[in-house]
C-alpha positions as CSV (number, residue, x, y, z in Angstrom):
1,X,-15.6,-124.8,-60.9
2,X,-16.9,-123.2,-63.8
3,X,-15.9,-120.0,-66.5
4,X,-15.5,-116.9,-64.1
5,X,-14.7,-118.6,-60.5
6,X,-18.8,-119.8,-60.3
7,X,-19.7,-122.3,-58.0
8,X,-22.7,-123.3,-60.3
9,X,-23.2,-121.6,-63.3
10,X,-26.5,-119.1,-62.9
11,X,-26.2,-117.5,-66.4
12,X,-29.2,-118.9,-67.6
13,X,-29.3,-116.5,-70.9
14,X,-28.7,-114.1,-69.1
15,X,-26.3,-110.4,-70.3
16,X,-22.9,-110.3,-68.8
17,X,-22.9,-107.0,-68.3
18,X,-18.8,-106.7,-66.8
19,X,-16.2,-109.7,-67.4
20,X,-13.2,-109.8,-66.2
21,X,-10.6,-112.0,-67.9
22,X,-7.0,-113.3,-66.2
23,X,-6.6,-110.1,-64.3
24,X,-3.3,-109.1,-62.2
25,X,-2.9,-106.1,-60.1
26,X,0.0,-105.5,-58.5
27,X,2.3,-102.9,-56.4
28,X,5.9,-103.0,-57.3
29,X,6.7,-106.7,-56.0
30,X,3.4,-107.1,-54.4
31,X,1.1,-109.0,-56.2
32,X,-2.9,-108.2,-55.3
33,X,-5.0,-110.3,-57.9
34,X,-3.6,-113.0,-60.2
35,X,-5.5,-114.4,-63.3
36,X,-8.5,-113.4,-61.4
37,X,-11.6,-114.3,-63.6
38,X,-15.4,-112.7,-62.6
39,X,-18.4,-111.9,-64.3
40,X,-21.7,-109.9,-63.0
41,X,-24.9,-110.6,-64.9
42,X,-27.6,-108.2,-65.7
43,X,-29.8,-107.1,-62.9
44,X,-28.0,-108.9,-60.0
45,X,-26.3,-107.4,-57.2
46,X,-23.5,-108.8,-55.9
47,X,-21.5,-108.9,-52.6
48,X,-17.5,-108.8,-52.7
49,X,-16.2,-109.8,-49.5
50,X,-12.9,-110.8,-48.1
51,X,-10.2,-110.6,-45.7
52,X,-8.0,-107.9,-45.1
53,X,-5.4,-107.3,-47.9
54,X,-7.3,-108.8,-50.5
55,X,-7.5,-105.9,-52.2
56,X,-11.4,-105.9,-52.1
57,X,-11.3,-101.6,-53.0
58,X,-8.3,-102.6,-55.4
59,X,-10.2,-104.7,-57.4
60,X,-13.0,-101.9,-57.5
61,X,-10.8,-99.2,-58.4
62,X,-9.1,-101.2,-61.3
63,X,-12.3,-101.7,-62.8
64,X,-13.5,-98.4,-62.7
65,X,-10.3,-97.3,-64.3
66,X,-8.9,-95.8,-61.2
67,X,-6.0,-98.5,-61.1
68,X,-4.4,-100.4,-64.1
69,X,-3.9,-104.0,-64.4
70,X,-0.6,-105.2,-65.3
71,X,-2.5,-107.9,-67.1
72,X,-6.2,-109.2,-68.0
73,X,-8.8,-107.3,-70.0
74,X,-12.3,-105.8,-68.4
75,X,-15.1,-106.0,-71.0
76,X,-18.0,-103.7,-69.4
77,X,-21.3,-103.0,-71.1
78,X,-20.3,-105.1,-74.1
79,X,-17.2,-103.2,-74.6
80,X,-13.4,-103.8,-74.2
81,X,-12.6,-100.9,-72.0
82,X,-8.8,-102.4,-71.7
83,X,-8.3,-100.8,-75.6
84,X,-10.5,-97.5,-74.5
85,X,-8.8,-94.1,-74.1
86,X,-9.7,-90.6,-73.8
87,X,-12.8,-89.9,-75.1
88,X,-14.2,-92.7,-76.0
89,X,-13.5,-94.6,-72.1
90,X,-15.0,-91.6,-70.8
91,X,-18.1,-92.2,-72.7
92,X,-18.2,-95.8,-71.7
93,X,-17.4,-94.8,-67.8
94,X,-20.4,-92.2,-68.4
95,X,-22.4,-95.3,-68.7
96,X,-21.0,-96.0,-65.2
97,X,-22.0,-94.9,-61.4
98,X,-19.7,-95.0,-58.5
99,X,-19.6,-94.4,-54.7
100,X,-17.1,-94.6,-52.3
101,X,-16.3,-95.2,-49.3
102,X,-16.1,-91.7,-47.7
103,X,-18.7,-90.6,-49.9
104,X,-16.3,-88.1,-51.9
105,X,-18.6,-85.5,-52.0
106,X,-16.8,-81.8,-52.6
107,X,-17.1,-79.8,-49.1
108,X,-17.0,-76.6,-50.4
109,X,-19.8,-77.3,-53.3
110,X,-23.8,-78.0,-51.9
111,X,-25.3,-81.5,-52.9
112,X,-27.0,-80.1,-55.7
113,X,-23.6,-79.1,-57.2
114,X,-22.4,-82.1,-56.4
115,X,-24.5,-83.9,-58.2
116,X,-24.4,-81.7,-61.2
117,X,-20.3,-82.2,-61.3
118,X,-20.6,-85.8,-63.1
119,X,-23.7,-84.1,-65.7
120,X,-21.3,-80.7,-66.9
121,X,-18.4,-82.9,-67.6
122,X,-20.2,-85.2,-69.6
123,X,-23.7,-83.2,-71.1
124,X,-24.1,-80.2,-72.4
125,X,-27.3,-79.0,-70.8
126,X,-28.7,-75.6,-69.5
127,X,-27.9,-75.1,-65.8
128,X,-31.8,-75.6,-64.5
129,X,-32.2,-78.4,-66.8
130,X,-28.8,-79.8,-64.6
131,X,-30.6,-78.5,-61.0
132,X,-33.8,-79.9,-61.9
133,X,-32.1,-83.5,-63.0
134,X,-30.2,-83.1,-59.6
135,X,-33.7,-82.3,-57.2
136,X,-35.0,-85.5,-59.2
137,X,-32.0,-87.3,-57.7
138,X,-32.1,-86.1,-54.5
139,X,-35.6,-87.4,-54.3
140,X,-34.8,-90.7,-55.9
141,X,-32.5,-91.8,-53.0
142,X,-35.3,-90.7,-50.1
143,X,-33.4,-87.3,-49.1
144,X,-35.4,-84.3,-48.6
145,X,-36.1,-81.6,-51.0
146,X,-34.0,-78.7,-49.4
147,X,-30.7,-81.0,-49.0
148,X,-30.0,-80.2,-52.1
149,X,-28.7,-76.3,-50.8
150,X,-27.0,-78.3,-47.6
151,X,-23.2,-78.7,-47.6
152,X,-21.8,-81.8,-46.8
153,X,-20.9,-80.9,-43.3
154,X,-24.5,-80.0,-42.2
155,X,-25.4,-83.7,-43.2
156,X,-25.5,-86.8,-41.1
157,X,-23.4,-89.5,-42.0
158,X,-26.3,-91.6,-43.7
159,X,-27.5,-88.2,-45.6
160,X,-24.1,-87.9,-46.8
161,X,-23.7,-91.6,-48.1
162,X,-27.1,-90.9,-50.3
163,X,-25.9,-87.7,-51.3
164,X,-23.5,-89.5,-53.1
165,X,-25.3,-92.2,-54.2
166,X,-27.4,-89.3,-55.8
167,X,-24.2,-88.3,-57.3
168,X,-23.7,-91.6,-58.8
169,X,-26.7,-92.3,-60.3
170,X,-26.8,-88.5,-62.0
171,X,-26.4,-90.1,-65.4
172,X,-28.8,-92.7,-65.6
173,X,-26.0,-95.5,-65.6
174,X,-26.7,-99.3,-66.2
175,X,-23.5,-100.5,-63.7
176,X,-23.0,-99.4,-60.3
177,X,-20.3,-99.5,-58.0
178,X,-20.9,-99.2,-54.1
179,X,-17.4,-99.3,-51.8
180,X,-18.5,-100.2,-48.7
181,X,-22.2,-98.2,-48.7
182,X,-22.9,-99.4,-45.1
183,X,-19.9,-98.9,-43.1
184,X,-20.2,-96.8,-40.2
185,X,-24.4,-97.0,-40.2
186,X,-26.4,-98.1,-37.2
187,X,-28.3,-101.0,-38.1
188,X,-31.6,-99.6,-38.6
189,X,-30.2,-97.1,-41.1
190,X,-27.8,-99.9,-42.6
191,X,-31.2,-102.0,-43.5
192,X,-32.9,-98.8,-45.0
193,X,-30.0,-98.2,-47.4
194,X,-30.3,-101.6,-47.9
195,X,-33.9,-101.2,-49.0
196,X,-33.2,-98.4,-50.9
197,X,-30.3,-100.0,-52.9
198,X,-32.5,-103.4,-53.8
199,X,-35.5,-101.1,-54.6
200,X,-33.1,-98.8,-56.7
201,X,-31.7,-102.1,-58.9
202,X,-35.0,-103.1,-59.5
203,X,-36.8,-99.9,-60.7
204,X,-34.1,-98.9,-62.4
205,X,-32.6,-101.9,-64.3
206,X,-29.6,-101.6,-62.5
207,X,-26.5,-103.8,-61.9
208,X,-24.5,-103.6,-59.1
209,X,-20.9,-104.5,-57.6
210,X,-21.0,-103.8,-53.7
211,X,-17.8,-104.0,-51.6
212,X,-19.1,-104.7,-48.6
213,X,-18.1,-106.2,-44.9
214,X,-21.6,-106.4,-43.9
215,X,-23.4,-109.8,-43.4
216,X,-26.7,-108.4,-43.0
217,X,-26.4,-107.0,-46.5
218,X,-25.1,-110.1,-48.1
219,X,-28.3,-111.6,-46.7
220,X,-31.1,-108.9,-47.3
221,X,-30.2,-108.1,-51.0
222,X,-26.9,-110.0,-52.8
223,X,-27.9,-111.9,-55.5
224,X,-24.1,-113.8,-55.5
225,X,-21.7,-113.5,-53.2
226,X,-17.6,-112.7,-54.7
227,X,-15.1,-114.0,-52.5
228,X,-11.5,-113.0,-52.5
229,X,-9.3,-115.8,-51.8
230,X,-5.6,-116.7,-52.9
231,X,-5.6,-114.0,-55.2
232,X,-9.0,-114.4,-57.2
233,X,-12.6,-114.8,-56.7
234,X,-14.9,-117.4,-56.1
235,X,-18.6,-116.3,-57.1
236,X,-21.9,-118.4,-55.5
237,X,-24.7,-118.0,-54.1
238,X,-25.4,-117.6,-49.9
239,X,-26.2,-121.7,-49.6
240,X,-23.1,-122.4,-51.6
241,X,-20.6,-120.2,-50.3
242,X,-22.0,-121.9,-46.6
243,X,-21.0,-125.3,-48.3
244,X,-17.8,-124.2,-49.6
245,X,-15.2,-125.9,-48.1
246,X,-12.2,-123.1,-47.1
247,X,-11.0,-121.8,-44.0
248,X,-11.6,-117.6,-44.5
249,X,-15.0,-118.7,-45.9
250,X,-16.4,-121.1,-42.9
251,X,-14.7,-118.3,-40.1
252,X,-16.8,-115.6,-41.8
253,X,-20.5,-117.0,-42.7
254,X,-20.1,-119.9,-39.8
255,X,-19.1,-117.6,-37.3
256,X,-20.7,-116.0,-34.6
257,X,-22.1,-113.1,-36.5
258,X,-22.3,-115.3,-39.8
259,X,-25.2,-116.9,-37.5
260,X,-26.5,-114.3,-36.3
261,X,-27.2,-112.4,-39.7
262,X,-29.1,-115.7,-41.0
263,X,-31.1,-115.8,-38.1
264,X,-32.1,-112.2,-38.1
């Protein structure tokens, strides 16, 4: 197996642009992630998937600074964010988009002021400079003009999930984190946010981390494929991880909706 839990090794020359190193997370006695070891390159998206408990949003969190590891470091963009504080991590977080599960949106504030939220705290900028960077936004992730003024609750679930991924992208970042950015979409909308994730990466250079449960997703736009298993990660592609020889991994790509996915 090589450096960072890779099947093969696809780096290629290519930027690491997050590397975790011997990570451990833990709760009290409970230990989540030990000596976990990953790496996400440059313009890839990648899938992490697991079974239940594996700490999939744990992981996530930790690395968004959410969480602290009891041990490991996370270099991000280049930079050791494990020796970061105050200011200067909250520079290198700016650098950084996230969305969650929920969405997190703020139900008393519109999506425009959502989106501004991330831009005051970390720009100093005129307030229609920040509304006009915000209905650029809106338009980027294929909402219409006047949801900006709309208040979470007058959304539908999939307008809310690209509300926030509005909110995410409001500074331009170069990583991107997406906790589950599917679940609880019919499958026609599922493979349009699909769409408008792949499309996003590419036109804007990004990199992405996706939590994710969905197959069809691992299939239509995952570059690599994270697994969770006995408390670290093994990273391949699709045709490796249906070669790799482990119980959790055959159940969930060789089972019946494994197929099914690949077919489709």
């Amino acid at each position: 197996m090589a450096e960072g839990g890779q099947l093969v090794d696809h780096r290629n020359g290519r930027d690491v642009v997050l590397r975790l190193r011997g990570i451990r997370t833990q709760f009290g006695d409970k230990v989540i992630h030990d000596n976990l070891d990953f790496d996400l390159f440059k313009g890839e998206i990648v899938g992490l998937v697991g079974g239940s408990g594996t700490g999939k949003s744990v992981l996530l969190r930790t690395i968004v600074g959410l969480n602290e590891a009891r041990k490991g470091t996370i270099e991000m963009l280049g930079v050791d964010a494990s020796t970061l504080h105050g200011k200067a991590k909250r520079n290198l977080l700016a650098r950084t988009g996230v969305q969650f599960q929920d969405g997190a949106l703020f139900s008393s504030l519109n999506v425009t002021e959502n989106i501004i939220v991330p831009i005051r705290e970390h720009a100093e900028l005129e307030e229609l400079t920040m509304r006009e960077i915000a209905a650029l936004k809106v338009a980027l992730v294929g909402l219409p003009a006047d949801t900006g003024e709309k208040k979470p609750s007058e959304l539908s679930g999939g307008m809310r999930k690209r509300a926030s991924l509005a909110r995410a992208l409001a500074l331009d970042p170069e990583l991107l984190f997406l906790d589950e950015p599917t679940a609880g979409l019919d499958p026609i909308g599922a493979a349009h946010y699909d769409e408008l994730v792949k499309g996003l990466c590419h036109s804007l250079g990004l990199s992405i981390l996706m939590v994710t449960h969905d197959l069809d997703s691992l299939n239509a736009i995952c570059d690599r494929i994270a697994v969770l298993l006995d408390k670290r990660v093994v990273v391949g592609t699709m045709a490796e991880m249906l070669a790799y020889d482990h119980p959790w991994v055959r159940e969930y790509f060789h089972g019946p909706r494994g197929r099914a996915s690949r077919q489709e």
